[in-house]
C-alpha positions in Angstrom: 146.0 127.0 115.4 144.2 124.9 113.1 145.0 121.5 111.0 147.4 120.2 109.6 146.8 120.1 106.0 146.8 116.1 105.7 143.9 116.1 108.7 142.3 119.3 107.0 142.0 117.2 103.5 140.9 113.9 105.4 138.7 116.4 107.4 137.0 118.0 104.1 136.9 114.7 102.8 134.5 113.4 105.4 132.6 116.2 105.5 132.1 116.0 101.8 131.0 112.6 101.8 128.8 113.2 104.8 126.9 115.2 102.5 126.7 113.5 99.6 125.5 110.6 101.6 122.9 113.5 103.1 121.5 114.3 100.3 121.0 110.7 98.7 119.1 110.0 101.8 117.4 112.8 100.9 116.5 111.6 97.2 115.5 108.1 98.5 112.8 110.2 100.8 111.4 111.9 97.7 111.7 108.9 95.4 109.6 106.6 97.9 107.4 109.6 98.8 106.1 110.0 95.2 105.8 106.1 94.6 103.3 105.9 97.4 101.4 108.7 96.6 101.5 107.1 93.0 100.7 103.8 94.3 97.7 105.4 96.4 96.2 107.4 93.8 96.3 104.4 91.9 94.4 102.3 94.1 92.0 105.3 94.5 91.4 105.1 90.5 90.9 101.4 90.6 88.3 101.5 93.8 86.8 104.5 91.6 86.4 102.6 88.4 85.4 99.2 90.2 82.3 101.0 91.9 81.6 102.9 88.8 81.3 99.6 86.9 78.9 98.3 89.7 76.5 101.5 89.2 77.9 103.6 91.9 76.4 107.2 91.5 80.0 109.7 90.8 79.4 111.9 93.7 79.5 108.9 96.0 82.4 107.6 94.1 84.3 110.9 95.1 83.2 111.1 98.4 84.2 107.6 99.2 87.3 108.0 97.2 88.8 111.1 98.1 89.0 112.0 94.3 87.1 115.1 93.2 84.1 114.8 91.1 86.3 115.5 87.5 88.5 113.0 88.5 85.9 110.7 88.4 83.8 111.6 85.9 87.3 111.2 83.9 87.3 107.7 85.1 83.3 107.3 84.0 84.3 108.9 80.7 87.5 106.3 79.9 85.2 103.5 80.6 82.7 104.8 78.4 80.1 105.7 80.9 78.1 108.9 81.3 78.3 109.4 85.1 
């Protein structure tokens, strides 16, 4: 029993489509994923550089940043402060 070879090629056909479509869904997910991290790490940086600039002490930048104490003191270092 089986297909008939017109319904087995319209059969494969979907099937490969289906999966194709699958895996762009797929690259959309990891695409958006890494823009928001981006975005967030981003917005970490700039909260990190804005209480710098207002004398913030680095270990409480980190703490209230998430960021780890290097991360910061990179942050210090590009705006030319010794943190």
């Amino acid at each position: 029993m089986g297909f008939p070879n017109a319904d087995r090629k319209e059969y494969d056909r979907y099937l490969e489509a289906q999966q194709s479509d699958a895996s762009f869904v797929e690259t959309v997910k990891l695409e958006i994923t890494t823009a928001v991290s981006e975005a967030l790490k981003n917005n970490k940086e700039e909260i990190a550089e804005s209480a710098l600039i207002e004398g913030a002490p680095a270990d409480f930048v980190a703490k209230i940043t998430g960021l780890s104490i290097e991360e910061v003191r990179g942050i210090a270092e590009r705006l030319g402060m010794n943190k």
